[in-house]
C-alpha positions, 0 to 999 in steps of 0.5 A, spaced: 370 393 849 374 395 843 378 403 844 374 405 839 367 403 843 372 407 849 373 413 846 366 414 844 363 413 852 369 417 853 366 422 850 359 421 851 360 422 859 365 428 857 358 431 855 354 429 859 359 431 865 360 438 862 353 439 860 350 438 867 355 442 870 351 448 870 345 445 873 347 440 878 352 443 883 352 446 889 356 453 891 360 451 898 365 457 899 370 456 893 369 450 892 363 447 887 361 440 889 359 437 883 356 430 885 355 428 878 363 428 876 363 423 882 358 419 879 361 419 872 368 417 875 364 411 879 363 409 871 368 411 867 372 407 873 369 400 872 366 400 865 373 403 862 379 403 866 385 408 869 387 412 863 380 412 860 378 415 867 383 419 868 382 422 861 374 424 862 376 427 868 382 432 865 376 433 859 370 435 864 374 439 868 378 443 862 371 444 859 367 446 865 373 451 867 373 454 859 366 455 860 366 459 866 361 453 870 367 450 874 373 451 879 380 450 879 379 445 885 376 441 880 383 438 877 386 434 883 380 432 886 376 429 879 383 426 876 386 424 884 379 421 885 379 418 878 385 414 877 385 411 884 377 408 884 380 405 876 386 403 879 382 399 885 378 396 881 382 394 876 385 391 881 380 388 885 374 387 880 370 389 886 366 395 886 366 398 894 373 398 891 372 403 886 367 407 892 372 408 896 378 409 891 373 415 889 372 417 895 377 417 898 381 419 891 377 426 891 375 427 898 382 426 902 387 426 898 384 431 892 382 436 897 389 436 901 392 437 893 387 443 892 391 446 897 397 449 894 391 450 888 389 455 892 395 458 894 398 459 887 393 460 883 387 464 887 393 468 892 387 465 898 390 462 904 386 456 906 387 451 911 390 445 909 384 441 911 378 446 910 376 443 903 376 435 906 368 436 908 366 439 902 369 434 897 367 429 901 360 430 901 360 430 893 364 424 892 360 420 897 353 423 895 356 421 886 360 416 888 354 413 892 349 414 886 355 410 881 356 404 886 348 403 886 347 404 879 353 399 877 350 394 881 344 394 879 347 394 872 351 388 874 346 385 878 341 385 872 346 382 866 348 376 870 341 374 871 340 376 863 347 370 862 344 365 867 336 366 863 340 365 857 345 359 858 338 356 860 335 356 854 
């Protein structure tokens, strides 16, 4: 895929990430589970690679939080999440890699980095591990919904391949 073509669904899942952020998202306390962010990461991960990952996870976030539909958690968790699925995938070309690069991403290390967030920023004090479940359950319920429709799509174009090299 060319940068140009990288760019472009980049900016597409940018879009769509912000655009549904107001309508598919759960309050938990401070925080906002936000499962389709997880879901866009899982993508971003294996169609495009670390840097692209990383920058629609920065976009999405920015976006949401200028547009009032997002939280300053947002930052560690997408972008950790992001870059360690890309990362895993990129080195491994195995898709459970990616699932648990995001996972683990967003919901461990992420939420433990969303601490002093909350701290600095919002003057709460929090317990180191009180984000673990929430973001947890979002990057399991995105990431989830991510590794199914990749391996669907890649399920599909390589029987697509072997029906061609047949003709």
């Amino acid at each position: 895929m060319r940068d140009t073509q990288k760019l472009t669904l980049t900016a597409m899942m940018v879009a769509i990430g912000t655009l549904t952020s107001h309508m598919l998202f759960i309050p938990l306390g401070i925080v906002k589970v936000f499962p389709v962010q997880h879901f866009i990461n899982i993508l971003s991960a294996v169609l495009l690679g670390p840097y692209y990952a990383v920058a629609q996870a920065l976009g999405i976030s920015l976006l949401r939080n200028l547009f009032g539909t997002g939280s300053v958690f947002a930052f560690p968790g997408s972008m950790i999440g992001a870059l360690l699925a890309a990362y895993l995938y990129k080195k491994t070309k195995k898709l459970g890699y990616a699932f648990a690069g995001e996972v683990v991403g967003t919901g461990i290390i992420g939420a433990i980095a969303s601490y002093p967030v909350a701290v600095l920023f919002l003057g709460k004090e929090a317990a180191v591990f009180g984000f673990i479940p929430a973001f947890l359950a979002s990057s399991l319920a995105g990431a989830t919904l991510g590794f199914v429709l990749l391996k669907i799509f890649l399920k599909n174009a390589a029987g697509s391949i072997n029906m061609t090299s047949k003709l």
